[in-house]
N, C-alpha and C positions, 0 to 999 in steps of 0.2 A: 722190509724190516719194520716192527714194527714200533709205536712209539714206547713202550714198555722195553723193548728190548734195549733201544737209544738211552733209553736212562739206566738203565741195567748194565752196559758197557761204563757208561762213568761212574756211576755208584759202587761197579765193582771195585772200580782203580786205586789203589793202594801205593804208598813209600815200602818197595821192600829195598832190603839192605841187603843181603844174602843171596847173593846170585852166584852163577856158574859160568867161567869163559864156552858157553854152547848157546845153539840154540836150538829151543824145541822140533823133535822130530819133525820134518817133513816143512819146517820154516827157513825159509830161504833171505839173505842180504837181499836180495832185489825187493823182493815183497817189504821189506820194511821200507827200503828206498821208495819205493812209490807212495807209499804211506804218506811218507812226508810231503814227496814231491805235490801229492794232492792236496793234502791241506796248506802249503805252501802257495800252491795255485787258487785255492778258492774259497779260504777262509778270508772275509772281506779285510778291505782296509781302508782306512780315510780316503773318498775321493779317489779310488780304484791303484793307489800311488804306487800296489805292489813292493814294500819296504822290504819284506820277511825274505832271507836266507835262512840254506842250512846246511850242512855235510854230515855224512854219517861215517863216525872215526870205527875203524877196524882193526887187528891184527897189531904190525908194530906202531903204527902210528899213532893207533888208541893207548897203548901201552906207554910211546914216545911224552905223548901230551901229559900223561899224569903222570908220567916220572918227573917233569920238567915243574909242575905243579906240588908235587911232594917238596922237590929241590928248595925250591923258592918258600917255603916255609919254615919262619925260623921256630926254632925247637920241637918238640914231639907231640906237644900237645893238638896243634889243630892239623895232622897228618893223615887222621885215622881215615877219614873219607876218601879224600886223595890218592892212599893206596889201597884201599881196598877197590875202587874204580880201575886201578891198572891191574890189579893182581888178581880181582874175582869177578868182573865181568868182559862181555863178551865186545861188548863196543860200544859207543856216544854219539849221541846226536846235538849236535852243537846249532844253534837257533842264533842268527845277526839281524840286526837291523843295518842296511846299506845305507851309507850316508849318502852316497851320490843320488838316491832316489829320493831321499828324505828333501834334499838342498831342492831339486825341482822340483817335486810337490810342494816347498814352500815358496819356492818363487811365483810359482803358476797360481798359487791360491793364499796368494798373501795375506790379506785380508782376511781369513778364518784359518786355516791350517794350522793345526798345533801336534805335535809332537809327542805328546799324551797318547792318539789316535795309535801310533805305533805299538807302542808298547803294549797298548790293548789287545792286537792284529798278532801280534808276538807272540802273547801268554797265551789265546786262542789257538794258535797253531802247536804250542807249547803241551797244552792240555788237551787236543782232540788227539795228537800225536800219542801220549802218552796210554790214553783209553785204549786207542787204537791196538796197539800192539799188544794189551794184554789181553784181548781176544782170541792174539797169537800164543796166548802162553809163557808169553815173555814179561817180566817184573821192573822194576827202574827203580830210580830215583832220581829227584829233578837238585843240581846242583847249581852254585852261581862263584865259581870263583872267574869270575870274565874276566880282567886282566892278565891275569895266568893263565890261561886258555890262549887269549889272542896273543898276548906274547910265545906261545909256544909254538905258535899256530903262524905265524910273521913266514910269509914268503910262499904260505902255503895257499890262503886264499885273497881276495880281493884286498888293500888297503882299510877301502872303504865301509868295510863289513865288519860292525861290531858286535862283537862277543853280548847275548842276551842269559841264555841259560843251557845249560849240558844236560840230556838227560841221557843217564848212563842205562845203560840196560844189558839183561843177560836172562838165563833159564834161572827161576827162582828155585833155592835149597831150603828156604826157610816158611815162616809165615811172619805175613806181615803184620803191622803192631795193629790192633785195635785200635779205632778212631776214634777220638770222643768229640761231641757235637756239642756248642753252644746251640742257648736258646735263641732262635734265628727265623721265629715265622715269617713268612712272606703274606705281607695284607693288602689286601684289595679293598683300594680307597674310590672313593665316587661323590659327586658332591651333591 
């Protein structure tokens, strides 16, 4: 691959909203599963500390979490994302950072280990993820309602494992909205 293509997978990547509970011909649950699994595994992290989880919600369960997520909102107003996640796509990818790995990576490297580092390791996996899959043909959008996630989510995975960001995904119907760019050069300093 080559390095033009590399930026061309992320420059493609787009918020669409409009999706379909399917997914594109000939793309497979597993193949997204490794997806993650991979960048999961090898997107670095502070001092190798491995924080980054993730699960990828499917079928009822996907549907379970964002009903329980709509629930928990009161009035009509901030619903519309929440169900259109259970209603018009196909499934989520839910991103933790594990505390039990956080607590020994700070113990072990007390003296510089910050917490920051994580969250960095997180959006990384978050965003190469997201790329990723739309090479498959598949659309998202990156949500963060994490307490209503992990509360929905209580008994399903580790304690430890806190809710980062959901990116929901499915076959897009739409197109997505036009980007607009600030002005944002990158300058090369030298003394």
């Amino acid at each position: 691959m080559s390095v033009q293509q590399i930026l061309q997978t992320f420059t493609n990547r787009r918020t669409q909203y409009q999706l379909s509970k399917a997914l594109p011909e000939g793309v497979t649950i597993s193949q997204i599963q490794e997806i993650v699994q991979q960048y999961v595994k090898h997107i670095p992290t502070s001092f190798n500390s491995q924080t980054v989880r993730a699960v990828v919600l499917i079928g009822a369960l996907h549907e379970q979490v964002w009903g329980s997520v709509v629930d928990a909102i009161p009035g009509d107003s901030g619903k519309k994302r929440p169900t259109s996640a259970k209603n018009e796509a196909y499934g989520t990818i839910v991103f933790f950072d594990d505390e039990d790995a956080i607590s020994r990576a700070t113990e072990k490297y007390s003296a510089y280990f910050d917490n920051v580092y994580n969250s960095t390791s997180n959006g990384a996996v978050q965003i190469a993820t997201w790329a990723t899959i739309g090479e498959l043909g598949l659309g998202g959008h990156l949500q963060h309602y994490n307490a209503l996630v992990e509360k929905a989510l209580a008994g399903k995975v580790p304690q430890s494992w806190k809710v980062q960001a959901q990116l929901v995904f499915g076959t897009p119907v739409g197109t997505p909205y036009d980007k607009q760019f600030d002005e944002n050069d990158v300058k090369v300093l030298d003394l």
